[in-house]
N, C-alpha and C positions, 0 to 999 in steps of 0.2 A: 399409707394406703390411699387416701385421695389422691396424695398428690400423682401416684404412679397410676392411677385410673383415668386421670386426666393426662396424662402422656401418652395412655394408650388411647385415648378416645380421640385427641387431635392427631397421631399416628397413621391417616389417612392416605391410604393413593392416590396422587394427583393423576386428572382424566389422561391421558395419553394425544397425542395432536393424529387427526384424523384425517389422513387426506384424500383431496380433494382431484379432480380433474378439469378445472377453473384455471388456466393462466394467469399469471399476474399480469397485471394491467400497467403498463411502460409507463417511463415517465417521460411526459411531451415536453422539451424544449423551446421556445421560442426560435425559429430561425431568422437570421434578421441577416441583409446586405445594405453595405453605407457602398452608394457610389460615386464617387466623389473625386477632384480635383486633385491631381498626384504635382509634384514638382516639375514633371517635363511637360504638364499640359499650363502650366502658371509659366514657365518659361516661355512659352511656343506663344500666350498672350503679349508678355514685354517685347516680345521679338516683333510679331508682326504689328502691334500698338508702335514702335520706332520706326519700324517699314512704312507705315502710311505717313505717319507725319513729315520721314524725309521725302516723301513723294508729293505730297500737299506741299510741301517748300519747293522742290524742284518745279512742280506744275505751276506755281502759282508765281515763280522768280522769271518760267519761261514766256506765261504769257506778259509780263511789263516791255518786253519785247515786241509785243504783238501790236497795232492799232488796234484803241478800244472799239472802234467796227466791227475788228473779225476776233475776239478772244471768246466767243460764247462757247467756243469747242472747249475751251481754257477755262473757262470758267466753271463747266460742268462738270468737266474730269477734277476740276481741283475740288468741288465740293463733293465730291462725292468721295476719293481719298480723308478727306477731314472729316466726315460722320463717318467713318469707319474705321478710323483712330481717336474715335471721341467712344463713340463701341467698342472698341478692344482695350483701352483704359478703363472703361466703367468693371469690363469682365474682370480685368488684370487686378483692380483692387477690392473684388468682392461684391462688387455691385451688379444690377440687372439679373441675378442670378434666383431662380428659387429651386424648393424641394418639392418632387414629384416622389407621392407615397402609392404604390402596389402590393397588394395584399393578393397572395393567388394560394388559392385553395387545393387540399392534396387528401383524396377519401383514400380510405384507407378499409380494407374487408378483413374478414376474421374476429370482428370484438375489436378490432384497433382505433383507437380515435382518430378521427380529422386532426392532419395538421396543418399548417398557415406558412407560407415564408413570404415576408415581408421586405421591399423593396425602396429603400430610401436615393434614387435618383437626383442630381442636381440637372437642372433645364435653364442653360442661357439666355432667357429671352431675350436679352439685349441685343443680340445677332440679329433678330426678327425685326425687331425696330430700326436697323441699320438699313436690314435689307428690302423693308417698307418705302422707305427714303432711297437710296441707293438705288434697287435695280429700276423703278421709274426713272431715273435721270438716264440711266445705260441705256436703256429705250431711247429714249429722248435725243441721245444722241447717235444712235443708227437709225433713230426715224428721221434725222434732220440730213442727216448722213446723203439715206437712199433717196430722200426727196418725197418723201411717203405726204400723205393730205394732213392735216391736223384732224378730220374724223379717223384714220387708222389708228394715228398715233394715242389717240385720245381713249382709243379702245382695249388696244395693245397697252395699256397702262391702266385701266381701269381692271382687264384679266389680272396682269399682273398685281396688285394691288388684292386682288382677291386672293390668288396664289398663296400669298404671303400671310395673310391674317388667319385664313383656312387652315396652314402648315401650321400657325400658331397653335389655334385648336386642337391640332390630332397629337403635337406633341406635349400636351396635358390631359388626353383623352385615355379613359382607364383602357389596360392590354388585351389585345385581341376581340375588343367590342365595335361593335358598328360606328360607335361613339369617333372611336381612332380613326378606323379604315375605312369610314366613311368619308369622314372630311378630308382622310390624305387624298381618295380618289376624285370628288370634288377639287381639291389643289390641284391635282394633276389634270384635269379635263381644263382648267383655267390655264395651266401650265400651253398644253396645246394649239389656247386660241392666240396665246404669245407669240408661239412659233407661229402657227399661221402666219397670222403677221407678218413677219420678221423675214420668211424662207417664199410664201408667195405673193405680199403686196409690196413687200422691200425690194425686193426680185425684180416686180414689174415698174417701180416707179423708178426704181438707179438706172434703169436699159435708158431711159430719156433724159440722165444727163450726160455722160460719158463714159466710154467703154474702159478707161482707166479707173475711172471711181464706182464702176461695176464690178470689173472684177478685186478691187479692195474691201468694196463691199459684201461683197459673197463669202469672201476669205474673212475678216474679220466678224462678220456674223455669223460664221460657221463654227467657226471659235468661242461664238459666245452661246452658242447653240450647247455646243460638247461640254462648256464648260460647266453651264444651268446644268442641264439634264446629269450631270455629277452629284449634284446636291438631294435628287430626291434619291439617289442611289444609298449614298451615305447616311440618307435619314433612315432608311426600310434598314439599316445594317445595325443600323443605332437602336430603333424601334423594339427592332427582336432581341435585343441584349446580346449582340456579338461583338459590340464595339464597346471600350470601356470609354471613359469620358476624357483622358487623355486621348486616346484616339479619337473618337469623336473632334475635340480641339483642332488636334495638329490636320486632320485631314480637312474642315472647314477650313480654315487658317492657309492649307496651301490655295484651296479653290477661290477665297478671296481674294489671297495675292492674284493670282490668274484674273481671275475677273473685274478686277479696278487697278492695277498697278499697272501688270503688263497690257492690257486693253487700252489703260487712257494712254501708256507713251506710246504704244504700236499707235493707238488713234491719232494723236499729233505728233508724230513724227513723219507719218505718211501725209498728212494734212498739210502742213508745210513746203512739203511737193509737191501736191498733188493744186495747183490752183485754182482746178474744178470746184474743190470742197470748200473754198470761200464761202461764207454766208454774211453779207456785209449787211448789218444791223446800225441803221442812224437814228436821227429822234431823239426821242427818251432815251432808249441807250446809250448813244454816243454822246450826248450832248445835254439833257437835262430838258425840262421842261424852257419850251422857246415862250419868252411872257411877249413878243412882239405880235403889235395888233391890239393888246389890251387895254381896254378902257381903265383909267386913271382916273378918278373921281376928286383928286386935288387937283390935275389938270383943267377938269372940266369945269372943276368951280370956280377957276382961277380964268377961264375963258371970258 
């Protein structure tokens, strides 16, 4: 009797589920992209890191040919080849490289939660520091070129120099803030006073040395005109994540060749011909500190 009175008494209906008109609430994943160095952009580094070096040997074997008077055209192009195979090794085995993190936010209406996709970017800065060093010398050598003042030159390199540290900023600047596209715009108005330079004071100072090393000069600066103004293209393609970082790479990589490879032997090969473009440098240069005329203080004591 108990025991069957206790069987009926916990013999209970369980409540029944009662629903609701509340959607279940998703479950949020983290979204996460690695963008990152692929094998044909580590290739495209060893490729063109081999490319300048053999260029730094061929420029630097062609000026012991030259009298040390006139090798400054040789000696620019060759150092300028050499930090940018000293740059493209540092890339090639991992170095000058960091990670750039983007976090970009996604609301979401209905009850849905905010979600996040997060951007793990690699940013070569070793290029930047190539190109710190480097495109001042390319100046350097079409301001020597067109016959421009040392205040042009000194200008047109001082922009440039801005250009370049500016670009640095925008490309660690978070996406689509003022922070970025402020200082790429800033690069680029620096970018402008380059050209200036380069297209109206190079322009007017090469007319007064010869109309063969005017129009070389026109032509080769026009070239390095097209070739610059390529660089902030492929940054804005890069910027907006249309370009992965092998492309990114390989398309830097051809515009450097263009811009130091083909630039310094189109520049001395024409230079060679062209006898106008002598710049003969004695002195110090050619010859070292002259000690003649110096007082000798064992001579004197000895007098």
């Amino acid at each position: 009797m108990i025991v069957e009175a206790i069987a009926s008494s916990t013999a209970q209906v369980l409540p029944t589920h009662t629903p609701t008109h509340v959607a279940p609430i998703p479950t949020v994943l983290p979204d996460v992209h690695y963008q990152v160095i692929g094998d044909s952009g580590a290739r495209t580094l060893w490729v063109v890191f081999v490319i300048m070096a053999i260029a730094s040997a061929l420029f630097a074997g062609w000026s012991l040919k030259v009298a040390v008077s006139n090798r400054l055209y040789h000696v620019i192009t060759t150092v300028i080849t050499i930090i940018a195979a000293i740059s493209y090794f540092a890339m090639a085995t991992g170095q000058g490289v960091s990670v750039k993190t983007t976090v970009i936010h996604h609301h979401h209406e209905h009850g849905v939660p905010d979600t996040t996709t997060t951007i793990h970017r690699q940013v070569f800065w070793a290029r930047y520091v190539d190109w710190l060093f480097t495109t001042p010398l390319l100046l350097l050598d079409l301001g020597i070129l067109a016959g421009l003042s040392g205040a042009h030159i000194l200008m047109a390199i001082i922009a440039d120099v801005v250009m370049i540290v500016v670009g640095l900023m925008a490309s660690f600047g978070t996406e689509n803030t003022p922070q970025k596209w402020g200082n790429f715009a800033i690069s680029m108005l620096a970018f402008l006073v380059v050209i200036w330079h380069l297209a109206l004071n190079g322009r007017t100072a090469v007319r007064n040395v010869s109309q063969n090393v005017a129009n070389f000069y026109m032509a080769i600066a026009g070239f390095t005109v097209v070739v610059w103004t390529a660089y902030p293209v492929v940054w804005g393609v890069t910027a907006g994540g249309h370009l992965s970082i092998d492309g990114e790479i390989i398309a830097y990589a051809i515009l450097d060749v263009l811009a130091k490879v083909v630039f310094g032997a189109w520049l001395l090969v024409t230079h060679a011909k062209l006898p106008e473009t002598n710049v003969e440098l004695k002195g110090f240069w050619a010859n070292g500190l002259n000690r003649e005329g110096l007082l000798r203080l064992d001579e004197e004591e000895g007098a």
